[in-house]
N, C-alpha and C positions, 0 to 999 in steps of 0.2 A: 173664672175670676177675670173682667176688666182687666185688662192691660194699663198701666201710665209709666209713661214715657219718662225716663230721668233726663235733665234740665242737659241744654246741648254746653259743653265747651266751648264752641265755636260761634255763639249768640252772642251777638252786639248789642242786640239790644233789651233794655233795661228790662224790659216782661216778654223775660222769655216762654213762659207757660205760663197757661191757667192755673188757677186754685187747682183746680183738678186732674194733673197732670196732661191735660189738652193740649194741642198739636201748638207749635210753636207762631206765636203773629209775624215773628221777623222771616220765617220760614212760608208762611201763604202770602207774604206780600211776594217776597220774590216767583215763588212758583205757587201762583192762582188755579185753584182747582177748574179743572176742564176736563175735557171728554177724553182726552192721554192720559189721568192718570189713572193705576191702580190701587185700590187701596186697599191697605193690608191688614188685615186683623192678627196679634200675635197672642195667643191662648198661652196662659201661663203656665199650665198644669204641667208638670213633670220636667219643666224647664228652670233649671238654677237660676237665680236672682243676676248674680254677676253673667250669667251668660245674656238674660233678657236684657240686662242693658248693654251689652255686646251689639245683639240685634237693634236692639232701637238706636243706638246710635250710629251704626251702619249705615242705616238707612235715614238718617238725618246728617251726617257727617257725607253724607252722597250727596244730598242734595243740592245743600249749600253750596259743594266744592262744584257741582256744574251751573249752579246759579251765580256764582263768582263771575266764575269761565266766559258764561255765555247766557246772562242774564233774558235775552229776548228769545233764547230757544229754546223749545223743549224735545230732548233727546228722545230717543230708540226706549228707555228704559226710565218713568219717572212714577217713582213711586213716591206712595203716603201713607204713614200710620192715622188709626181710626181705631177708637174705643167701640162704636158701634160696631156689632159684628154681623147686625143684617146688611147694612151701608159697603161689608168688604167683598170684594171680588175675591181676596185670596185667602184664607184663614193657615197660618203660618203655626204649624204644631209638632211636638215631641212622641204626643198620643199616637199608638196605634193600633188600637181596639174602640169598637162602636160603644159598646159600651162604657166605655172611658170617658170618650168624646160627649155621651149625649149628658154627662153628667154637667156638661159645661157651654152645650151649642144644642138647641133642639134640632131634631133629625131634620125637620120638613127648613128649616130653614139650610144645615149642613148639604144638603142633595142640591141644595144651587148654586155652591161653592166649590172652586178649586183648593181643596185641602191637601196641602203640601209640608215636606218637612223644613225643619230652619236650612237646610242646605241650599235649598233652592233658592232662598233670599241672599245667602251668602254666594251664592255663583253668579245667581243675577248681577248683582251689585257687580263683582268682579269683573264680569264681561259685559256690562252696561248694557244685555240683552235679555228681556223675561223669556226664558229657559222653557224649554216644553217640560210643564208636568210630568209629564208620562216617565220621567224619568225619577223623582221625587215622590212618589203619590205615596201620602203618610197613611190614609186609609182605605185597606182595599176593599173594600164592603162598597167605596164609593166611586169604585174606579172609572168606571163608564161615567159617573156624572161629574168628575174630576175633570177628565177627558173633554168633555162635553162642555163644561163651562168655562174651563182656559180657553179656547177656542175666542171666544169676549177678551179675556185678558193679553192676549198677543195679537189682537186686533185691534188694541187701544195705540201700538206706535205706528206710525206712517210708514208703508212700504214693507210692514214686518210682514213674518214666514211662519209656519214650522220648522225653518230649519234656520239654524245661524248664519251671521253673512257672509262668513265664506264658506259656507257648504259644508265645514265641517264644526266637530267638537272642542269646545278650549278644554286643555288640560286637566281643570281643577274640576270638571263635570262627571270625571269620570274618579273617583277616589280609591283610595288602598286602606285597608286599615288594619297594615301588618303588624304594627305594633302597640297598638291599641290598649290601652290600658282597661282594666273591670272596671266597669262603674258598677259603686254598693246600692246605688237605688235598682238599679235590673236583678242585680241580683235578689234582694228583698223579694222579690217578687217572683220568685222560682218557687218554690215548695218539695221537700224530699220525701212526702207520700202523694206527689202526683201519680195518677196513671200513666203517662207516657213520660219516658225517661228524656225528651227534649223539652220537658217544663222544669226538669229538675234541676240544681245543681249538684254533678259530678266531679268532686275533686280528683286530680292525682292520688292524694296521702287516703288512706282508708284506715279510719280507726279501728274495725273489724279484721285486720288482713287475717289472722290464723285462721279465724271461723271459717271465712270467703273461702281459706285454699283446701279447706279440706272440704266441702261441699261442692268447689270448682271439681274435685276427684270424681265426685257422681256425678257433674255434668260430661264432663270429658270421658268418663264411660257412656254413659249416654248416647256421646260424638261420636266413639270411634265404633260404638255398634250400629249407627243410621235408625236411632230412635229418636226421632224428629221433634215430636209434641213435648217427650220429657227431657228433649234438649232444649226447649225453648224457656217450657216451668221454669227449669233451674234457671236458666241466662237471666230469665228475668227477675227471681230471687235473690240471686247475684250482684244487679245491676241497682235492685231496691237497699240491700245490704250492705254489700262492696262500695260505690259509688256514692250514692244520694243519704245514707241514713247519717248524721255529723253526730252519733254520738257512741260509746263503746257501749257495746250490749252489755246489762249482768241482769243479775237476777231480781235486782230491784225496779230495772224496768222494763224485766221482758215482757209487761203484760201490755205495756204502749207497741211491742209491735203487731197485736191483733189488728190494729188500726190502718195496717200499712197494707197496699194493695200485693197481690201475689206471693203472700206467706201463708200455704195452706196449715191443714193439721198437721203433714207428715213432714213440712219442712220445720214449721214450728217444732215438733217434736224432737228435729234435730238439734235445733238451735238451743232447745233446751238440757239435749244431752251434752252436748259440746260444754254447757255453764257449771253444769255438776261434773263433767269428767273432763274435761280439756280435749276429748276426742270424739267420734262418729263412727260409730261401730263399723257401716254398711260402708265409710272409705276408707276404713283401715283395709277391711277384707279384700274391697278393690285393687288398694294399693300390694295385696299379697298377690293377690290372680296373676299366671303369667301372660294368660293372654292378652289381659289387658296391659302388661308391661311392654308386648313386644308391638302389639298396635299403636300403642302408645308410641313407639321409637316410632316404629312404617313413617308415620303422618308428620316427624317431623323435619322428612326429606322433600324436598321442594317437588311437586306432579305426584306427592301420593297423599289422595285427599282418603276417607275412612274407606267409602265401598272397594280401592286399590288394595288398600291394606287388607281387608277382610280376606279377599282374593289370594293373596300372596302367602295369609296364614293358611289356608285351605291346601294352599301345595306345598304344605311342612314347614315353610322358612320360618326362621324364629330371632334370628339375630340380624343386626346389616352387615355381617361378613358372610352372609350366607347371602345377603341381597347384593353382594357386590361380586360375589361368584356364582349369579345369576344371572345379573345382567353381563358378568362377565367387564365389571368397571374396575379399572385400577385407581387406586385413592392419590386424590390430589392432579389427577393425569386426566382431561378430557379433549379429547379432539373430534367432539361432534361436530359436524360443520351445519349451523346454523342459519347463515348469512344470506342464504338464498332463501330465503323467506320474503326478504326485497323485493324482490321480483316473482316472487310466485303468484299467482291467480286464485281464486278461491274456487275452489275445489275438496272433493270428500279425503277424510284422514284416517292415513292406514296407520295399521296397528304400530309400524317402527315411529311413524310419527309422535303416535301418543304417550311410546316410550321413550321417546328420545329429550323429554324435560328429566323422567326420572333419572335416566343413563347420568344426565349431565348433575344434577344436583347430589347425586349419589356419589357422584367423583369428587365433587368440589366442596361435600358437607363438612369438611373440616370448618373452611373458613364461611360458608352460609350462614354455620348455625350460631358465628359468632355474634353479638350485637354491635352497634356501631354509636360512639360514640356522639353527642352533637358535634362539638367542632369536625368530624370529621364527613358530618351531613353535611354542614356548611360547605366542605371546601367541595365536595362533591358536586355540591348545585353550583360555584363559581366556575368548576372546571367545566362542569357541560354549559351553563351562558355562555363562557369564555369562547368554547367550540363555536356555540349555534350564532354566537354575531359575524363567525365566517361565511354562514350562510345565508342566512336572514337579519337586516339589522330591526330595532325597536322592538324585539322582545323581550317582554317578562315574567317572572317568574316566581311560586309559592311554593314552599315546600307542607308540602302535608300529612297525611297520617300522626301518628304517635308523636314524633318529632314537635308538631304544629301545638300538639295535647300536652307542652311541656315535660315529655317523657325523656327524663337523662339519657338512655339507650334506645336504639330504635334496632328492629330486626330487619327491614326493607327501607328504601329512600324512595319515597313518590314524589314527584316535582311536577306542579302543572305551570303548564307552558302556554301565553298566547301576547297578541300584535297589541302593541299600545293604540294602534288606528283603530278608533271602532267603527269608522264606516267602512274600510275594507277589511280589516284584521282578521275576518273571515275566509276572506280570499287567499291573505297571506299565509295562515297559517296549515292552507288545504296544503298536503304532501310532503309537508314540512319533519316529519315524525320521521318517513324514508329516509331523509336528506340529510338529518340531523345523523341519525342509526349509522347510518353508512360514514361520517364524517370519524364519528367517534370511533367507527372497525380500524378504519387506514389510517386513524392515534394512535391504533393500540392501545383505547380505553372502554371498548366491548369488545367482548371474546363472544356471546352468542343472545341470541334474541330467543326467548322462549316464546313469546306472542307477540304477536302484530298485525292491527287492526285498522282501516281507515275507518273516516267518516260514515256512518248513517242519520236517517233522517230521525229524529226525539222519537222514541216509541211512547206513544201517545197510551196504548193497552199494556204496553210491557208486558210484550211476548216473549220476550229472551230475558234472558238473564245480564249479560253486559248491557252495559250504557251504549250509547252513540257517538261517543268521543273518537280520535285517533290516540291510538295509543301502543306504546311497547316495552315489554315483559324485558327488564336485558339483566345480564351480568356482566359487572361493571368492573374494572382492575381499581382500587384506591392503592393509594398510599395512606398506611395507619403508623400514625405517630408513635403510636404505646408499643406495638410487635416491631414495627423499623421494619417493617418489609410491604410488598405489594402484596394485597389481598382481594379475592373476589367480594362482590358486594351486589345484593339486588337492588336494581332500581329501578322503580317503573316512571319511566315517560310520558305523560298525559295532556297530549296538545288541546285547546277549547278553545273556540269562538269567542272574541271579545265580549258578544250579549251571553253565553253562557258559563264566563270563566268565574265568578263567583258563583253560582251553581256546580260547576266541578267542584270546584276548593270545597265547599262544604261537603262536597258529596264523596269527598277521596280524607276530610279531616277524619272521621269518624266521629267516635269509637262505634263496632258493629249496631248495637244496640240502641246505641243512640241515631244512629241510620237506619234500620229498621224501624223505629217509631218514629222518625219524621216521616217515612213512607205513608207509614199507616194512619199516622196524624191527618196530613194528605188528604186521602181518604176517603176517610172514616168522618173527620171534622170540617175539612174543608172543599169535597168535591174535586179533589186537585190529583194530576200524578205528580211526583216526586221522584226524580233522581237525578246523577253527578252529571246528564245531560241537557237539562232542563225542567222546568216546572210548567205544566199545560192546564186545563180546565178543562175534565170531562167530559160535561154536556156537549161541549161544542169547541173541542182541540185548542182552544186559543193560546199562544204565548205565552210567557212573561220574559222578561230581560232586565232582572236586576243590575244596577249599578254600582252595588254595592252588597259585600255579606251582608250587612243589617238589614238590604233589602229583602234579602235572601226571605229569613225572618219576617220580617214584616207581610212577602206577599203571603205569605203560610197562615200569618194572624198571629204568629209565635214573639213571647218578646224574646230579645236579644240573649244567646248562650256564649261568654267567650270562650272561643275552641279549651282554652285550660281546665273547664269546666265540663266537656262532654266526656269525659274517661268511665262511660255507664258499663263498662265491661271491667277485667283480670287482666 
């Protein structure tokens, strides 16, 4: 749809626009088109009315106020809207799918265009400098020709760069959008019998919870016996059910979920025993097994994942007072000395090593296996920024996991950590993770670091299983309002690079499965790796450095999921 401009405030004179909402006459007498300006095509599609005249008047209330100033000069930064959209150098869009787009721009003309989002008009404007694309680019199917024909558009001011004029970034180019409200048009546009559970919407509240948790029974045996493939069926059963389905199952429409992707016969079968009996034969049985009761406890002490567990029942233990008169742990009492992990070099890990997380969570499982309130997330993330501006100033901070997924209780605190400088913020925040660790031991607000990891380079193959972050595993001392006393707490640490700290945040929000299939999204759809250390391109290892979580999304091809929304997991 044509763009037209609504009539400026700021026009003195009598014909302000054309019939046809055409560029304003009082506006090209002052500034006459020449080879400075850019001109801006704004595509309406998926852009609100009250916002597009936001934009257009932006960029006409800019004009004026430097045609005022300084009538006979044309600045660093002088733009123009234009209905034409072969005529524009920059096509200014909300879309960011090809297919979206060609509904409204043919392709062969789109590939000679810098196609960017409205933010970049708005930062423009703001720092009265045309902004490198590369940071903006609304579609990435056009990246390279995006790239390629800004290159024209910041070679339309005198003297201009790629890079800002004083070498670094203003402020407002780099955004947060920690409190970001849902928009209901993204949402619309999810679907809850998607194949990949980050197309769908996952709320919190599940209108199925009894069904979910008693089918979660056969997954979680599943888990604790290292049966992989029919851990995954269910999770993703689960994830289609639990999560994404918005309405309560019965009998009158269990036949709409033939429809729904990974609901075979035998889970069908369940779901339909559950409607006539309120129960599931096969997790009742479950829930009688004792092995599966006592595996069940093993796994949910911190360093004992299923194959531990399996292990431990093979040498009789059956209870955790038998695993505490194994390891030989007094409850509530640990005095593993963890702290030289600081300094230690990476080297191969012996067996006390590997017991020395369980030793410690096995002591301290009283208070682990409590959950932790929000406000009590919060104060936690204030007390460690508090700490880290003794060491580093200009950091910032997300808290993520469960917490981020609007979950009332959270069982661990993740918090990613990096430098508001994004040209150096990498530099600053190399070693930073040590510095912080160590600050928080001689507070007296970590008692031991279970892991700790520097930097590596993006695994482009993802040969390991961790990211490439710095990061570390600790137990934390709070203070909990509701018990009145100090409590251990896990919290993991997770320091990222300015260009990859919204790639962390998403990669540490969750939920499992909902990170799992952005992986595989990745992939499968996009030729891309995926993970909390960065996003690459296959064929040929290249980058990305989102600016923003949406861009997160965007480089992926995915539209926008807010974190409240990815709860695809129990």
């Amino acid at each position: 749809m044509p763009f037209k401009r609504p009539p400026s405030s700021l026009h003195t004179s009598g014909s302000d626009s054309d019939s046809h909402g055409g560029p304003s006459k009082r506006l090209r007498v002052s500034s006459p088109r020449n080879d400075n300006v850019v001109l801006v095509y704004i595509l309406q599609a998926k852009i609100h009315p009250e916002k597009m005249s936001e934009l257009a008047m932006l960029v006409e209330n800019y004009k004026v106020q430097r045609s005022l100033e300084e009538p006979s000069v044309v600045g660093e930064l002088n733009l123009e809207l234009t209905d034409d959209v072969e005529k524009a150098d920059v096509i200014v869009t909300a879309t960011n799918m090809r297919q979206r787009l060609e509904r409204h721009v043919e392709w062969r003309i789109a590939k000679t265009k810098a196609i960017v989002t409205p933010l970049w008009l708005q930062d423009s404007v703001k720092s009265g400098w045309p902004l490198p694309c590369s940071n903006y680019i609304a579609i990435h199917d056009l990246e390279d020709e995006t790239l390629r024909n800004h290159d024209t558009v910041q070679n339309t001011s005198p003297g201009s760069s790629s890079r800002f004029p004083s070498g670094e970034e203003t402020e407002s180019s780099w955004q947060t959008e920690l409190d970001e409200p849902m928009d209901a048009t993204e949402v619309e546009l999810l679907s809850y019998n998607a194949k990949y559970s980050c197309l769908r919407p996952s709320p919190l509240v599940c209108p199925n919870q009894s069904l979910v948790e008693e089918i979660d029974v056969i997954r979680q045996s599943r888990n604790v016996e290292g049966e992989e493939r029919s851990i995954l069926s269910y999770s993703r059963a689960i994830s289609i059910q639990y999560a994404a389905y918005p309405y309560v199952i019965t009998e009158h429409n269990f036949k709409d979920l033939h429809e729904l992707p990974f609901l075979g016969v035998k889970i069908l079968s369940m779901i339909e025993e559950f409607l006539k009996t309120g129960r599931i034969t096969e997790a009742q049985r479950i829930l009688g097994d004792t092995r599966f009761q006592s595996l069940s406890t093993f796994i949910t002490i911190y360093g004992i994942g299923p194959q531990t567990a399996r292990r431990i029942y093979d040498l009789g233990l059956r209870t955790l007072e038998e695993l505490e008169r194994y390891y030989e742990v007094q409850p509530g009492v640990s005095n593993e000395e963890t702290m030289s992990l600081l300094d230690a070099e990476a080297s191969t890990t012996t067996k006390a090593e590997v017991e020395q997380p369980i030793r410690i969570g096995l002591a301290l499982r009283h208070d682990l296996s409590q959950t932790i309130p929000r406000d009590e997330v919060e104060e936690i993330n204030k007390t460690i920024m508090r700490e880290l501006s003794h060491v580093q100033k200009g950091c910032k901070s997300v808290i993520a996991g469960g917490y981020r997924r609007g979950k009332p209780q959270s069982n661990d605190v993740d918090i990613i950590i990096t430098h508001t400088d994004w040209n150096l913020g990498s530099q600053k925040v190399k070693g930073l993770c040590k510095k912080l660790v160590q600050r928080l031991h001689e507070q007296d607000l970590v008692t031991h670091v279970m892991h700790l990891s520097g930097f590596h380079r993006h695994n482009v193959l993802r040969t390991h299983h961790w990211d490439s972050l710095e990061k570390a595993l600790t137990v934390f001392v709070s203070h909990n309002n509701l018990l009145r006393r100090k409590v251990h707490r896990r919290v993991d640490l997770i320091f990222a690079p300015p260009e990859v700290f919204w790639t962390a945040v998403v990669g540490w929000t969750g939920s499992t499965m909902f990170e799992r299939d952005l992986r595989l999204w990745a992939k499968q759809r996009k030729g891309m790796k995926f993970d909390s250390s960065g996003i690459s391109r296959r064929h040929d290892s290249k980058l990305y450095y989102p600016r923003t979580e949406r861009d997160v999304f965007k480089v992926l091809g995915l539209v926008y999921v807010h974190p409240t929304l990815r709860n695809a997991d129990t």
